[in-house]
C-alpha positions in Angstrom: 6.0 -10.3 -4.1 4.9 -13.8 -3.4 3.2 -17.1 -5.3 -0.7 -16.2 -5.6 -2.4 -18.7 -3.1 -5.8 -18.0 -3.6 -7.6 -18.9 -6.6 -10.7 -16.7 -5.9 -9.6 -13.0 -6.0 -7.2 -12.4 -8.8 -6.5 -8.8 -8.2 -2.9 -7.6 -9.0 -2.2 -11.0 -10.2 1.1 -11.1 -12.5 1.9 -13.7 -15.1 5.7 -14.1 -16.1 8.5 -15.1 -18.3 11.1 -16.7 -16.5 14.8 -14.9 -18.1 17.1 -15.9 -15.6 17.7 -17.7 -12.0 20.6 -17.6 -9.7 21.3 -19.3 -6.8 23.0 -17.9 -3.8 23.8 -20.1 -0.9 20.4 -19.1 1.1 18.4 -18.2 -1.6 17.2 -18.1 -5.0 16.9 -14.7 -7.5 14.8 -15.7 -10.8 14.4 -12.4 -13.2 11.5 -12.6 -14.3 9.1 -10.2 -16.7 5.5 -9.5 -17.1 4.6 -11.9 -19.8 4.7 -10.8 -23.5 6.7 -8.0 -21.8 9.5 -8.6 -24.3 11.0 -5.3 -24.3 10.4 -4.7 -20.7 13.3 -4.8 -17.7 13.5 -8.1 -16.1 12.3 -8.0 -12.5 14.0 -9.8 -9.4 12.1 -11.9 -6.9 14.1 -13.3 -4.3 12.9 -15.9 -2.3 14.3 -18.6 0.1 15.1 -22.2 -1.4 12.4 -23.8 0.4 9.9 -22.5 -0.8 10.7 -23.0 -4.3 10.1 -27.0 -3.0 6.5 -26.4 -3.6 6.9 -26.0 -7.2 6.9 -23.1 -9.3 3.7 -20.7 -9.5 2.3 -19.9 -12.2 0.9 -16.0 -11.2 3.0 -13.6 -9.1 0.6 -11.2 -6.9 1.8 -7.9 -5.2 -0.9 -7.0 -2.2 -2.3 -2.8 -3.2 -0.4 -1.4 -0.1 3.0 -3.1 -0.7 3.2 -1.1 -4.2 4.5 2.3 -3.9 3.4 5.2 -6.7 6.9 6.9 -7.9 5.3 9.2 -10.2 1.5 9.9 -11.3 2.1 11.8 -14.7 0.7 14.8 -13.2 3.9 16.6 -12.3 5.6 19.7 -13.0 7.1 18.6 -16.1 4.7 16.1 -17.0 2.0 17.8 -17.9 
């Protein structure tokens, strides 16, 4: 997961809710959820400090063959 750069293509592009951050000694770990995902799980992004020195982003963005299908609803016991 990293900051969305490029304001032309806006595919997979994820605004959030900030919940929590921590800070470790190397890095930072904000929980984060999709926003208006209230009842949702909070998500971690960890990311190193210094790049937290450009400011926050306002759009998260996962690239199509970093996300990895667990389940397509077409199993056994799904139907």
């Amino acid at each position: 997961m990293y900051a969305s750069k490029d304001n032309t293509e806006k595919l997979n592009w994820i605004a959030y809710d900030t919940v929590e951050e921590v800070d470790s000694p190397f890095e930072r770990n904000i929980l984060f959820r999709v926003k208006g995902g209230s009842d949702s799980e909070p998500i971690w992004w960890k990311l190193p400090k210094e790049e937290l020195k450009q400011g926050r982003p306002e759009y998260l963005t996962v690239d199509s063959e970093d996300i990895l299908l667990l389940s397509s609803g077409k199993g056994e016991n799904n139907g």
